[in-house]
DRENPAMI-246913 format. One record per residue (C-alpha): residue in three letters; x, y, z. Coordinates in pm, whole numbers, plus 50000, padded with zeros to 5 digits. Example, Ala and Ser with C-alpha at 12.3 -4.5 7.8 and 13.67 -1.06 7.14 Angstrom:
% DRENPAMI-246913
ala512304955050780ser513674989450714
This chain:
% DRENPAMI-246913
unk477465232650894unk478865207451137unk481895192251093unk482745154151291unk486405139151329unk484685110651536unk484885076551305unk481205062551351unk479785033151612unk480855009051318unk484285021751243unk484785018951620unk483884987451679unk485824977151340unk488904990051482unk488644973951818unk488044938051669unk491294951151424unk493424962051752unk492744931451934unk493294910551576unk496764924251530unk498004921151893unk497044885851934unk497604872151576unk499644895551410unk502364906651665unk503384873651828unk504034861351473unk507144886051386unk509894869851486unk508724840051359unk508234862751016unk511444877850967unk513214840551036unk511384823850768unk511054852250564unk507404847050444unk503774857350634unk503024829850857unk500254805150749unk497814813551022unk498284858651003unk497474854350669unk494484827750716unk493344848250985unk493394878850769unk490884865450502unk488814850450839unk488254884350973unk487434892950596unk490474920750610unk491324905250268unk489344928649988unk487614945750263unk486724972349953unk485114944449735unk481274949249745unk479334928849942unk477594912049618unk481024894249571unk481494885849890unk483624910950055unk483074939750310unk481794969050064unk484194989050289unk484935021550231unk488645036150172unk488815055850571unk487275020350728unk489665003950503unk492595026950658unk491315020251001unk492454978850987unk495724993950796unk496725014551143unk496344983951330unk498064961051149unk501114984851097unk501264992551454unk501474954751508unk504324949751191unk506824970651233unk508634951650913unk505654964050694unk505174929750562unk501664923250642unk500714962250589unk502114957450206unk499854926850162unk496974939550259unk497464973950087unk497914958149779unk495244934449772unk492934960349862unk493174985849676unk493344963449361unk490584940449473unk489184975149449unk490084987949131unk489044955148968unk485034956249141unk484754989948997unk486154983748640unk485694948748566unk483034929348387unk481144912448664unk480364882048445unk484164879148416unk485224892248764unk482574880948997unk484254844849081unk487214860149103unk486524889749363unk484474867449549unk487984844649555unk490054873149683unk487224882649940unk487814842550125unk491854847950105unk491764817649854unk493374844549567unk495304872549625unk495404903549369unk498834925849314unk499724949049064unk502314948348793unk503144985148670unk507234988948757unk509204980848488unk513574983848503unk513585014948329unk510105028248404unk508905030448787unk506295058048830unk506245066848432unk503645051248372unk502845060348053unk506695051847928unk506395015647964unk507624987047750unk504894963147787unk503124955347477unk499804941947427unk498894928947112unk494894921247033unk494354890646812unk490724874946812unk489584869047135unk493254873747328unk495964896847406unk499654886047335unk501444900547607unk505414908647569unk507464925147850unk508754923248164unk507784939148532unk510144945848797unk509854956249163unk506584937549198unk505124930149529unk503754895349621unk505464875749360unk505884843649586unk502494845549744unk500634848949444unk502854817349292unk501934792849573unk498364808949721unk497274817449360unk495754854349240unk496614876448967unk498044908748870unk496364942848753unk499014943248477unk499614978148286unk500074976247957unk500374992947607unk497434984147350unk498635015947112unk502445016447145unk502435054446927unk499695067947124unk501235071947484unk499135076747776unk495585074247543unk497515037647425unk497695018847828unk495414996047894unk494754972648216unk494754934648185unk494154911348495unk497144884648421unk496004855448628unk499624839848729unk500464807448534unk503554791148497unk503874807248173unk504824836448358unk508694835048423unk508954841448801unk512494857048928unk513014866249313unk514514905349445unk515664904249771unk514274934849968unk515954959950222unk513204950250443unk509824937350452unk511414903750555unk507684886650555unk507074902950189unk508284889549836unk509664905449590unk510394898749220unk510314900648844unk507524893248633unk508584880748251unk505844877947979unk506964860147630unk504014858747383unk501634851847671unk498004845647552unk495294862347803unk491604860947732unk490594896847607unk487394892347867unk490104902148135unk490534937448038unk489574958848293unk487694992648185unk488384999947809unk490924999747599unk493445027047622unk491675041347850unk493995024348156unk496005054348252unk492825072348335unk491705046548584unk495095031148715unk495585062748934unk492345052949143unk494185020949246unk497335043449285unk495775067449505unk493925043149723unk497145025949834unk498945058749862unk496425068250152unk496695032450296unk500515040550294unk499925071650426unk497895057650755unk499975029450751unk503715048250767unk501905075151019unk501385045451237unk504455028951241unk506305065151322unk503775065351631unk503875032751743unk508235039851664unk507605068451915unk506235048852185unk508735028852164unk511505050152215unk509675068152501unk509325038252718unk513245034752646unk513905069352720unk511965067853093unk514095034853235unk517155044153032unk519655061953251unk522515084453163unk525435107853428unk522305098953686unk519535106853493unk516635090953303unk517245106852934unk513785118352953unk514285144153167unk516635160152900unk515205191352782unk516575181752388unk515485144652364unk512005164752476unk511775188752195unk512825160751923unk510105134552057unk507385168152088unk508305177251716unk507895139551609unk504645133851806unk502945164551699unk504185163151308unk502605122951314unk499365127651496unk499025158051203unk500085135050934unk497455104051062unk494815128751055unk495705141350744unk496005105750601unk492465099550692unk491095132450552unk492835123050240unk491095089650231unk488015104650331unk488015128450016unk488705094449778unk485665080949920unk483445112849894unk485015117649536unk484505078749413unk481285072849618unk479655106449529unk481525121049277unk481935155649544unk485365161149425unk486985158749115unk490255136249035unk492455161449076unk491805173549416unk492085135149490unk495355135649345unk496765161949544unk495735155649854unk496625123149864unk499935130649726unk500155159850045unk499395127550295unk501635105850147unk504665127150083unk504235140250460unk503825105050616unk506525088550457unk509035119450493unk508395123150870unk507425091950941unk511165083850831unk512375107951059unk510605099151326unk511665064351317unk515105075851302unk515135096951604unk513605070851791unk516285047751677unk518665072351803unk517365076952157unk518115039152204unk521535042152145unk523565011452019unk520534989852082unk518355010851782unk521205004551596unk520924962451617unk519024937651475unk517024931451758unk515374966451750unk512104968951618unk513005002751517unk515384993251310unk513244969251081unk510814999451072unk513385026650922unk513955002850635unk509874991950602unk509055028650615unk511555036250314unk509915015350081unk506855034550125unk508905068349976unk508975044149670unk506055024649648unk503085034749457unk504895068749321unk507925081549469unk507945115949684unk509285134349408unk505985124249189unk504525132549446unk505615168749506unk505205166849112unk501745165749186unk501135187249436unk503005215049256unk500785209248929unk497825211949083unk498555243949291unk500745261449017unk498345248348701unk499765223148436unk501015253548207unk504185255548408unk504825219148484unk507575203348201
């Protein structure tokens, strides 16, 4: 049995053009970014040029047909360029919904849309966070309420990502939602909202992601077309963990990748910064910290892209079952986030005052890295997870 942890001629030719895409468009944008607070025009055109937008959507509709450890390979590059996480959380999103949607959807009903999202000219998000309900799914407010050919949608979604861009580029949410109120987890269903301006639009301002939005999403008695459902009905909370768990391993690649690129950073400042004669490299316990944080992030990127490798293998050829998915994605995430943070920090630290300002690039990464310990299922759901599946559901509560 032979076993490869080479990506393929493709994948390395996809992540050169995606190296060479973030350092010349992505990177010299930043600044530029976190001023205006909104992706730049031309990073996000140039995104859906390079068909990086719903890179997962089948190539019938226009996209890539990429799988989830090619999709992780653009993800790297573009977080190693965005140290805000920004343009990471856009394309993360859109993704892995894009995704979920191609898989679930009708394609009479979905098939204009994906091939939309695939040009850049819609973008998809996902509205599942409510005030009182962030990874509980199945204790949401949300109602859905089937009359004729329409749902009557009441409720409200907080915390969502891409509120502004969706508003003025145009898109849609994979909206969770409860079609049997009594029934729990057997009663969610998914709905693709399209955003109108029946949708009551409020604004969150972030801890970081300067270039992202942020906001609330308000439904009174909205009428969507039942054709929009995605999968059946009540049967959402079965499939809404496949989106889940593809943008947890994006995150995962994605917050691995900032640490290292974090780590560089604070290397090159450690080897021309001096201190009592010295360059602080030389100093045996700056050395251990940045041989900890390099060997605990190369271990988690690896582990990131096994974990995405296993989603593929499980939703491509059904090899292994949900569950396993679950858990090791949960491991990659709840790793790559925790350490990542860490990392991030300590390289923050060996800059001195300077990691502590503004200007530091570390410093815009600590906070973009501490959404991801949030986003898409916090660490404790995940640890939640991991212990389930290794202890058996009997002595989870």
């Amino acid at each position: 049995m032979s076993m490869d942890f080479d990506f393929t001629e493709d994948q390395k030719l996809l992540q050169s053009t995606a190296k060479d895409f973030a350092e010349k468009v992505i990177a010299p944008n930043i600044e530029r970014m976190r001023k205006d607070r909104r992706i730049p025009k031309e990073v996000f055109d140039g995104l859906a040029k390079m068909g990086f937008l719903g890179m997962a959507i089948p190539e019938k509709y226009g996209g890539m047909g990429m799988d989830a450890v090619s999709t992780g390979i653009v993800a790297e590059q573009i977080a190693r360029a965005d140290p805000t996480a920004s343009i990471p959380v856009l394309f993360l999103v859109d993704n892995a919904w894009s995704y979920l949607i191609s898989k679930y959807g009708n394609p009479e009903v979905f098939s204009g849309i994906l091939q939309k999202v695939a040009r850049g000219s819609l973008i998809t998000g996902i509205g599942s966070t409510e005030s009182g309900h962030g990874s509980d799914v199945a204790g949401i407010d949300t109602v859905a309420v089937k009359k004729g050919d329409e749902y009557i949608v009441n409720g409200e979604k907080s915390f969502i990502s891409l509120v502004r861009d969706i508003k003025e580029i145009g898109g849609g949410y994979v909206t969770v939602v409860k079609t049997d109120p009594k029934a729990g987890a057997r009663g969610i269903s998914l709905l693709y909202i399209p955003y109108s301006e029946e949708i009551e639009i409020g604004y969150l301002e972030e801890m970081g992601r300067e270039g992202s939005s942020w906001g609330t999403l308000r439904f009174n008695d909205l009428h969507v077309p039942a054709k929009y459902l995605i999968g059946q009905e009540n049967r959402g909370f079965n499939i809404v963990h496949e989106g889940f768990e593809f943008a947890r391993g994006l995150i995962s690649v994605i917050s691995a990748s900032m640490a290292l690129k974090s780590i560089e950073n604070g290397a090159a400042y450690m080897k021309q910064r001096k201190a009592f004669g010295n360059s602080i490299a030389t100093f045996e316990g700056l050395q251990f910290q940045l041989a900890d944080d390099v060997a605990k992030m190369e271990a988690a990127l690896n582990f990131a892209y096994k974990a995405l490798w296993i989603y593929d293998q499980e939703q491509r050829y059904g090899k292994y079952s949900r569950f396993q998915v679950s858990k090791m994605i949960a491991m990659a995430k709840l790793i790559s986030t925790t350490w990542g943070f860490d990392a991030v920090n300590d390289a923050m630290q060996w800059q001195g005052a300077y990691g502590y300002s503004k200007d530091c690039p570390e410093e815009w990464a600590l906070r973009g890295i501490r959404s991801f310990q949030l986003a898409e299922g916090s660490r404790e759901i995940m640890k939640i997870i991991i212990a389930r599946e290794t202890l058996g559901k009997e002595f989870i509560k």
